[in-house]
C-alpha positions in Angstrom: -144.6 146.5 70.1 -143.2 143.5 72.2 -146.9 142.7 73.8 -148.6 142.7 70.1 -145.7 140.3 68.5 -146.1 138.3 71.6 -150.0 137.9 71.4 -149.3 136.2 68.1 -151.3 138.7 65.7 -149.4 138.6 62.6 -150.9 141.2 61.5 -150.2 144.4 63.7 -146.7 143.9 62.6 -146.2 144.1 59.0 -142.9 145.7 59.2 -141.4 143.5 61.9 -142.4 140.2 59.8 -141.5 142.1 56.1 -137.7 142.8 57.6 -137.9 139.3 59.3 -138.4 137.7 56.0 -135.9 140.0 54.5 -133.4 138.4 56.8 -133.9 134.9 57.0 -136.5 134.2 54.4 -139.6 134.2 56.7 -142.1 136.3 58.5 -141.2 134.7 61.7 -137.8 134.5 63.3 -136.2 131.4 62.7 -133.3 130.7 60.2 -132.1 127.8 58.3 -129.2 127.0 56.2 -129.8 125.5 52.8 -130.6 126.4 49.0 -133.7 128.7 49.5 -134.6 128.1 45.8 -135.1 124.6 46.6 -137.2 125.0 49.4 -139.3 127.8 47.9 -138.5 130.3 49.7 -139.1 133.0 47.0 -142.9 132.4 47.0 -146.0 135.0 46.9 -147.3 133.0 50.1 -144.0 133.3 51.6 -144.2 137.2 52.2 -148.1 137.6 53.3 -146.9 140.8 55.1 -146.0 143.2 51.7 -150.1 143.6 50.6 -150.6 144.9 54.6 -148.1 147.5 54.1 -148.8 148.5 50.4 -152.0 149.1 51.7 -151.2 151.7 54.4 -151.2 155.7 53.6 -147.6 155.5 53.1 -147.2 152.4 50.9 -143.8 152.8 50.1 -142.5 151.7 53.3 -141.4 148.1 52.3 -138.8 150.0 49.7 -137.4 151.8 52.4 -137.1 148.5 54.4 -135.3 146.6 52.0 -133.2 149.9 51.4 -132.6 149.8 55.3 -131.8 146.0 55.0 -129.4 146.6 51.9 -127.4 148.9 53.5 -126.8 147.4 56.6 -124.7 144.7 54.7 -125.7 141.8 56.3 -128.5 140.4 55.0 -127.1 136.6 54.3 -129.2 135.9 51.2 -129.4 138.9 49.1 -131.8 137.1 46.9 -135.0 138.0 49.3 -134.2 141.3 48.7 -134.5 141.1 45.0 -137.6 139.1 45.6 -138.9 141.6 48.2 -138.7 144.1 45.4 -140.0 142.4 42.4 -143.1 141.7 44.7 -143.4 145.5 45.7 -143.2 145.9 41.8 -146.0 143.9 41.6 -148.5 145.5 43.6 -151.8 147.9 42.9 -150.2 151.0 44.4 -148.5 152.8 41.2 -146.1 155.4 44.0 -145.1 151.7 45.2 -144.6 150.4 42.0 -142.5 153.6 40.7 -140.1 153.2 43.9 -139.3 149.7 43.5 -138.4 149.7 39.6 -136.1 153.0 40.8 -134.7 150.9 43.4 -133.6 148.6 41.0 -130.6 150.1 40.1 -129.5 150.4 43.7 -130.6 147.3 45.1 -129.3 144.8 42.1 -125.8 146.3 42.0 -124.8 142.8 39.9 -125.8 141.3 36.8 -126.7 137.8 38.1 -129.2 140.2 40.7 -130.7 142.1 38.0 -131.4 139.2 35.4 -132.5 137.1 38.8 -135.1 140.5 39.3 -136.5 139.9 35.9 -137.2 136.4 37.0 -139.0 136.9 39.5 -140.7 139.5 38.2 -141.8 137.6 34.9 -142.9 134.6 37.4 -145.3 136.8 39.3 -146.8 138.8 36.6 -147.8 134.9 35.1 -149.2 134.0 38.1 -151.3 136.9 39.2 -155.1 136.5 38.6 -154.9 137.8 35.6 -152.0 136.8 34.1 -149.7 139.1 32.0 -146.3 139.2 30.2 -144.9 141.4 32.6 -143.3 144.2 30.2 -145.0 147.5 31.2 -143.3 150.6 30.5 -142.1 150.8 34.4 -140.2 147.6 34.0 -139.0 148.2 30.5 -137.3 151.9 32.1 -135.9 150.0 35.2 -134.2 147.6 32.5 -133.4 150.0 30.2 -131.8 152.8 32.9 -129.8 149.4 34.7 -127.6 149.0 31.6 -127.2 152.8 30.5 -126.6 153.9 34.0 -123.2 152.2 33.4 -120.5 153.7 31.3 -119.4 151.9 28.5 -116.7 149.5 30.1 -118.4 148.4 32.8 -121.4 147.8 30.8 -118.9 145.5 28.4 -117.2 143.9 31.0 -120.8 142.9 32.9 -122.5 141.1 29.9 -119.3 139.3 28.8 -118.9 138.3 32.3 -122.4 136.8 32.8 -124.4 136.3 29.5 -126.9 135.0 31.1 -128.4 133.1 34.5 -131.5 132.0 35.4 -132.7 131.1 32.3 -132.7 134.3 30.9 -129.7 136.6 29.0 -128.6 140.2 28.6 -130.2 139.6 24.8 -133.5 138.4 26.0 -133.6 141.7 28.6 -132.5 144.0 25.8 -135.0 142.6 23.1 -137.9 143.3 25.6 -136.7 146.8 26.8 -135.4 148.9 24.3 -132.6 150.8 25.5 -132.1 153.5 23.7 -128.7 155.8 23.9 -127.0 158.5 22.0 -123.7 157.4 24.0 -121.7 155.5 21.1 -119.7 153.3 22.9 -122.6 152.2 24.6 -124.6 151.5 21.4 -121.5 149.5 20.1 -121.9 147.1 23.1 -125.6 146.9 22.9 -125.3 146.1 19.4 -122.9 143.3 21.0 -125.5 141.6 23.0 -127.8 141.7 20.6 -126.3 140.5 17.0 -122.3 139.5 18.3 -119.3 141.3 17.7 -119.1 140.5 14.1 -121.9 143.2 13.3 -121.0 145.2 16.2 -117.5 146.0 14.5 -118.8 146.1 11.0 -121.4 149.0 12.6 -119.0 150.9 14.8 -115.5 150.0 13.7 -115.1 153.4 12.3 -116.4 155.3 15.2 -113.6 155.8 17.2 -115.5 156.6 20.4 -116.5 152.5 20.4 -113.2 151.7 19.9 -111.7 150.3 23.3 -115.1 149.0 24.1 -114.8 146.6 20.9 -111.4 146.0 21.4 -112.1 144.7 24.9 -114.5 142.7 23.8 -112.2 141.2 20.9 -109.8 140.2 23.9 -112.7 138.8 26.0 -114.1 136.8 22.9 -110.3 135.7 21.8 -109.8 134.4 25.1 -112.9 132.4 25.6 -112.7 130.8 21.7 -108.6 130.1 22.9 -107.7 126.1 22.6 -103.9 126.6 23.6 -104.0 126.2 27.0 -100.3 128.3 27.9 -101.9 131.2 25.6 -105.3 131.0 27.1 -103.4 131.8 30.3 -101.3 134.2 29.2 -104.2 136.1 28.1 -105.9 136.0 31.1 -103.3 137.5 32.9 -102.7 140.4 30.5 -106.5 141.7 30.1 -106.8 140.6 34.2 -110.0 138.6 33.2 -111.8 136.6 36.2 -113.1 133.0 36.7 -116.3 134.3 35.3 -114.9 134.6 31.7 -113.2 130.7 32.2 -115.1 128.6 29.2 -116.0 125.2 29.9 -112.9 123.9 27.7 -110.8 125.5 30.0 -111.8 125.1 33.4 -109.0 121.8 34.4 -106.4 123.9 32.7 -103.7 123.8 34.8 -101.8 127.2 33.1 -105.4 129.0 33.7 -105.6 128.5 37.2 -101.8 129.2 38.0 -102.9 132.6 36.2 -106.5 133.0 37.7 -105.5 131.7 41.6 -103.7 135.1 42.6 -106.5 137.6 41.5 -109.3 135.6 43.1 -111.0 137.0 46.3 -110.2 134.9 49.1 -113.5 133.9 49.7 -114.4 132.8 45.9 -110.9 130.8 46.4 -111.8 129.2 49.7 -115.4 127.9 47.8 -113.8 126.7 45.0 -110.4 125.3 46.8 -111.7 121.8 47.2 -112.9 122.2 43.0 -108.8 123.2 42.7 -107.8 120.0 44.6 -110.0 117.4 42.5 -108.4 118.3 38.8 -105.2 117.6 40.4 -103.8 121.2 40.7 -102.7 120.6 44.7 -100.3 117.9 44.9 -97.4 118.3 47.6 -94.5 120.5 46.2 -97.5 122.2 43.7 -96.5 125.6 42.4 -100.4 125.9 42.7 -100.2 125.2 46.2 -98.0 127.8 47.1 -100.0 130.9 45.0 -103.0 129.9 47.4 -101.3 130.0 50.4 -99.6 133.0 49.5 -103.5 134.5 49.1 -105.1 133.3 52.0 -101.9 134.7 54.1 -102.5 138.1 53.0 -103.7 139.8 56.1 -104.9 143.0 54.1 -106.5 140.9 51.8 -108.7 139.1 54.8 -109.6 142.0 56.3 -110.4 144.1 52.8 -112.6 141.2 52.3 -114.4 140.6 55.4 -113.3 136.9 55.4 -115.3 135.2 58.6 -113.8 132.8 60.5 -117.0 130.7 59.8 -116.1 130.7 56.1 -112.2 129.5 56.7 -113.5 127.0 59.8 -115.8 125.4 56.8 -113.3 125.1 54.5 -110.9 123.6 56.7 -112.9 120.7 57.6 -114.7 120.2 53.7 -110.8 120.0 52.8 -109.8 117.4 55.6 -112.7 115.3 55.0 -112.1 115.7 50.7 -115.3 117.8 50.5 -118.7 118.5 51.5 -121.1 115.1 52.7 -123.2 113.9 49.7 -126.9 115.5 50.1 -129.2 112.8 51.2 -131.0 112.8 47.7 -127.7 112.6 45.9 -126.3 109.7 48.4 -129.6 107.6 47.2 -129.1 108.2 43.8 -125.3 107.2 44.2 -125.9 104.2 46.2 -129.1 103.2 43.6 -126.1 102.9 41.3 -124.3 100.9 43.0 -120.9 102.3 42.2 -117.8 102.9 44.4 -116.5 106.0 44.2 -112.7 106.6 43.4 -110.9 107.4 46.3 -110.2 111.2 46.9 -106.8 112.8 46.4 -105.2 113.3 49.9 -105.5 116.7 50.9 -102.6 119.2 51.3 -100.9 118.9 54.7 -99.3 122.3 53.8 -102.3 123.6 52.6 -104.5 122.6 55.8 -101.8 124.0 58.4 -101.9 127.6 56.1 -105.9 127.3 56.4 -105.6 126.7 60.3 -103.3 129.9 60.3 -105.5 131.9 58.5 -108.4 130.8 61.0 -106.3 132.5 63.4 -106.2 135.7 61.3 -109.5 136.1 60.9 -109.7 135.9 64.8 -107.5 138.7 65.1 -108.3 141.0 62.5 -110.5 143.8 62.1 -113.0 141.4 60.7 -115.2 141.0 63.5 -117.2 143.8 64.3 -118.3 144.6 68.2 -122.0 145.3 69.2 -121.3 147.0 72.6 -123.6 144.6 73.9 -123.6 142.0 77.0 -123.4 138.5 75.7 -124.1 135.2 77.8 -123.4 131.9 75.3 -124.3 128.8 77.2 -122.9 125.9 75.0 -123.9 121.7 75.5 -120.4 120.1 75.4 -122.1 116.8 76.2 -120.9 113.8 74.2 -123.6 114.1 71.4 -122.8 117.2 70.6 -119.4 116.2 70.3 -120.1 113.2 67.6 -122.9 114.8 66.2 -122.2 116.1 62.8 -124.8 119.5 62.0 -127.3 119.6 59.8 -126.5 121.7 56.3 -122.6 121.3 57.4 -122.0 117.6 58.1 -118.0 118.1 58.4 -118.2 120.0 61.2 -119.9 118.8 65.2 -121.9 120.4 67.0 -120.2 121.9 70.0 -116.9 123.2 67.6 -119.7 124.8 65.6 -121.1 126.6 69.2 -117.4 127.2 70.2 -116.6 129.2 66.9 -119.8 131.5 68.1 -118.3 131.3 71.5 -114.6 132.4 70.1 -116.3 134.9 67.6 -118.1 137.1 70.4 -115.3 136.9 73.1 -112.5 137.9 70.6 -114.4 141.3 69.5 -117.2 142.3 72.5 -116.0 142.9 76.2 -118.9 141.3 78.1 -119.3 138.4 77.5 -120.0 134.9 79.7 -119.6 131.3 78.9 -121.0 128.7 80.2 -122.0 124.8 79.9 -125.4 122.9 81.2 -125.1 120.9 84.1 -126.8 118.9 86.3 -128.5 122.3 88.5 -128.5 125.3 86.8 -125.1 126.5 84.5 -121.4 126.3 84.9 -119.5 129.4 84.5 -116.5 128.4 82.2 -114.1 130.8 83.2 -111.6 132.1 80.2 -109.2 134.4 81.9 -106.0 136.4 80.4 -104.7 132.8 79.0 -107.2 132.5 77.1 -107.3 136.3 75.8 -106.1 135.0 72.3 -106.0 131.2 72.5 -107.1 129.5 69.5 -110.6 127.4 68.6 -108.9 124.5 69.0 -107.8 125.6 72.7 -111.2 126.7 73.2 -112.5 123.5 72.5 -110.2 121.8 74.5 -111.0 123.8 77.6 -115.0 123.4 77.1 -114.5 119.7 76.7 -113.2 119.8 80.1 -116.1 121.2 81.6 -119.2 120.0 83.7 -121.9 118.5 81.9 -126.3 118.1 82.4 -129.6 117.9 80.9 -130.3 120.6 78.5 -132.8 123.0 80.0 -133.1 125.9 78.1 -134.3 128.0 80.3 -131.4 127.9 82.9 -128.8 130.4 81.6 -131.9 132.8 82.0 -132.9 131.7 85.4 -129.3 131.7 86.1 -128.7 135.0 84.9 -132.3 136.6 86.7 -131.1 135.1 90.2 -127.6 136.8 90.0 -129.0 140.1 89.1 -127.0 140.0 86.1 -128.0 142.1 83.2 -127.7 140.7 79.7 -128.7 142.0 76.3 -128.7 138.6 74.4 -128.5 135.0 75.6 -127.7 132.3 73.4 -128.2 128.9 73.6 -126.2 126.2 71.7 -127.9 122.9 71.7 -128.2 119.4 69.0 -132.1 119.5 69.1 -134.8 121.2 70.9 -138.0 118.8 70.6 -137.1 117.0 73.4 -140.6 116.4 75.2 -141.7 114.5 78.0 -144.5 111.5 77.4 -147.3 113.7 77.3 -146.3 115.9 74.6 -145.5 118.8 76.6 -142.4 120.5 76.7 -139.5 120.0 79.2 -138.9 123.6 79.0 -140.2 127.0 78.6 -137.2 129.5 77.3 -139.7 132.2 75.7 -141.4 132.3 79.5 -138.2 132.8 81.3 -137.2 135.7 79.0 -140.5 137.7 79.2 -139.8 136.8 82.9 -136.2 137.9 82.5 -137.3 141.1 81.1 -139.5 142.1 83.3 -137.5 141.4 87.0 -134.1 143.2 84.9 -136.1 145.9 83.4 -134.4 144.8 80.1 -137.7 145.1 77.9 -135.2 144.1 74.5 -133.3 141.1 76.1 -132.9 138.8 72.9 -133.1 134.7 73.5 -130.9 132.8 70.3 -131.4 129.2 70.5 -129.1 127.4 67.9 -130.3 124.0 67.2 -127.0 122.6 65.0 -128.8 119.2 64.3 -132.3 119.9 63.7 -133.1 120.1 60.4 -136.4 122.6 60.5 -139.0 123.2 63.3 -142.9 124.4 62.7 -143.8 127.7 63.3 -144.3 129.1 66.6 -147.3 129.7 68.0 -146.2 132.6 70.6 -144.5 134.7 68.1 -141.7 137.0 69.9 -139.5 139.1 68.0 -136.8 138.8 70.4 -136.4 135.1 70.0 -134.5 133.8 67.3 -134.2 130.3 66.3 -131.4 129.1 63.9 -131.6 125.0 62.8 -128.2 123.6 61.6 -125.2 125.9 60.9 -123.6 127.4 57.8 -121.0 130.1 57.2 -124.0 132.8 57.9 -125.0 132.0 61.1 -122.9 134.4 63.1 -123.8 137.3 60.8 -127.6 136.0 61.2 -127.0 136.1 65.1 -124.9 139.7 65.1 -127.5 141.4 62.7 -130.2 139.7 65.4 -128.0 141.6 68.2 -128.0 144.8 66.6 -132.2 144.7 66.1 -131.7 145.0 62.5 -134.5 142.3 62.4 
């Protein structure tokens, strides 16, 4: 398999490139941080490899793919999945079709999944060569067995909850799909979504089967129509409503986030703390203040939740710095307008020492998951990386950002071996017992320390080959990785040295990560190896992107 992806025919491989886009949103390995919907990465063109393997005598391999890739958990962007689906719902083969309008109901587990699946599948069926509405009886079952698969209150609490995303709402679905039931309660909330609760209660107020759905509803609809901003809270606390439900009207209301801030998950909290802190909510001595850090101190919470240090490590710095860096599109349009921008609120001392704190948590917890494999991390701690700010994450410099993937792997794997560039070859940074549980910030500390050189990618490999020393994945951390001599040719050769690796170790699967923090995209690559990954900037998904890398789930 190695030999084939390596001659660069893409298409022996269908299956490797399918899962590869499934992953990181391309049929080649190489991830990058970003909106995908704005670079268009949920294109026909994008995923070439899905018409090779419809066309094979057992086409309904890509559903089992994405099936695999679902369940593994730790696919970053679930949205390629949904795509990946709608596509194979698209395609000539009816047992292929059948399988991916079942798979519906297992695959978009959330509304804002399932309305973003009718999307996509609307958009191709219009753009086919011979364009069509979409509606066939296969798409109006999947829709119709996605709302009656529910019972009756989850069903009410989804479509009040999300009425609608992507340009489409639960009443456009249902008014193109027919759902019919003999359940009443579910009927009452159908009714609902299609003609509001006024004629849903006039229908089904006497049926006493509909009657908690409708009253739930009533609550939902009293809340979001609620002007008094003490009773609005008060309301959402008693029918334990979510941020979701929050009207417009309501969303710098003070008494609705003191009432809203303790049931949030930690990580909807941490991507809407910097939101909390601009309406004014976190001022020193802020009853507000205390609530979040009582939340993001709950240990059981963090670990229930699978909160990554990557997550906390971004927040951290977004909060210091009084949010994210202006996108350079937006920082045009702002500085075309010529107006100063008010200056920020102060952050929360109190709140930024709990957040450091709760970086250490996520450390410590059962949060990150070992591979069993042999790790060797080689990290430029040269003074670029130091000032250089990533790309996708400007807050945060390049070498902290390869020192959190440093910290993550030696706090849950037992092999592991860090080292820096120098001048000849690698230095071995050696992180002995006192270092067992020290923190990022004493991690950076002690790699600041260490010897410096000219990036060579290919040295931790030649390193590694000369000292016998068997690894299963190397990773670089580097700011860019066009750096070229005059003639154009490249300073380095990293994808030689690991076939080269490979074959003197007899490790046929050794895996080469290359982690480019401030390059914003590089082309494709013309030797295409399935066992080199590259990842361009950093977000709070690169070190699942590198772990499911690790574990060959892609």
């Amino acid at each position: 398999m190695a030999e084939s992806m390596q001659s660069g025919d893409h298409s022996e491989q269908p299956e490797v490139h399918f899962t590869q886009y499934l992953f990181v949103g391309k049929e080649y390995p190489n991830y990058q941080p970003g909106c995908w919907f704005v670079h268009k990465y949920y294109e026909q063109s994008r995923v070439t490899s899905i018409g090779k393997l419809a066309e094979r005598d057992n086409p309904l391999v890509p559903i089992e793919l994405i099936k695999k890739a679902f369940d593994s958990g730790m696919v970053p962007n679930p949205e390629t999945l949904v795509f990946a689906l709608a596509l194979c719902a698209r395609q000539k083969k009816e047992s292929l079709r059948h399988a991916a309008y079942d798979a519906v109901k297992t695959i978009c587990t959330t509304p804002q999944h399932f309305i973003l699946f009718t999307k996509f599948a609307s958009e191709l069926a219009k753009s086919a060569p011979e364009p069509k509405h979409g509606w066939g009886s296969g798409w109006r079952k999947a829709a119709s067995d996605w709302y009656l698969s529910k019972d009756a209150m989850e069903l009410a609490k989804c479509v009040t909850r999300y009425k609608g995303r992507y340009g489409w709402s639960h009443k456009d679905i249902i008014k193109l799909s027919h759902p019919k039931t003999t359940d009443i309660a579910k009927q009452a909330v159908l009714k609902y979504i299609l003609f509001g609760l006024k004629v849903a209660k006039q229908e089904f107020s006497d049926k006493p089967d509909a009657a908690e759905v409708l009253e739930y509803i009533q609550k939902v609809e009293d809340f979001k129509h609620c002007e008094d901003e003490v009773v609005a809270g008060r309301l959402l606390e008693i029918h334990n409503l979510s941020l979701e439900h929050v009207p417009g009207h309501l969303l710098k209301s003070r008494e609705v986030w003191n009432s809203l801030i303790p049931t949030m998950s930690i990580t909807m909290l941490l991507n809407n703390l910097q939101r909390i802190h601009n309406i004014g909510l976190l001022k020193p001595y802020a009853v507000e203040a205390d609530k979040i850090i009582d939340v993001i101190t709950d240990k059981e919470r963090l670990i229930r939740e699978n909160v990554h240090p990557a997550l906390v490590l971004i927040t951290i710095k977004n909060y210091e710095k009084s949010g994210k860096p202006l996108s350079y599109e937006k920082q045009k349009v702002k500085d075309a307008a010529k107006k100063p921008s008010p200056p920020p609120i102060r952050p929360n001392r109190k709140i930024i020492e709990t957040l450091y704190k709760t970086l250490g948590y996520s450390f410590d917890l059962q949060i990150l998951k070992p591979t069993g494999l042999q790790y060797m991390i080689t990290i430029d701690m040269s003074k670029a990386m130091q000032e250089s700010r990533v790309w996708q994450c400007g807050n945060i410099n390049a070498a902290e950002a390869g020192c959190l993937i440093a910290l993550c792997l030696l706090r849950c794997e037992k092999n592991v071996t860090v080292a820096t560039f120098k001048n000849t070859g690698v230095h071995i940074v050696n992180l002995d017992k006192m270092y067992t549980n020290a923190s990022l910030g004493q991690i950076f500390k002690k790699m600041k320390q260490m010897p410096t050189g000219p990036v060579n990618l290919e040295k931790p490999i030649i390193w590694a080959a000369q000292e016998k020393k068997k690894y299963d994945v190397f990773i670089n951390v580097v700011d860019v990785i066009d750096k070229r001599f005059g003639n154009g040719s490249r300073i380095d050769n990293p994808r030689r040295a690991i076939k080269n690796y490979r074959s003197k170790m007899s490790q046929d699967n050794a895996k080469l990560v290359t982690c480019a923090m401030t390059t914003p995209q590089i082309g494709n690559p013309i030797d295409e190896d399935k066992n080199v990954l590259t990842i361009c900037g950093f977000d709070a998904n690169v070190p699942k992107i590198i772990e499911a890398f690790a574990r060959s789930l892609f």
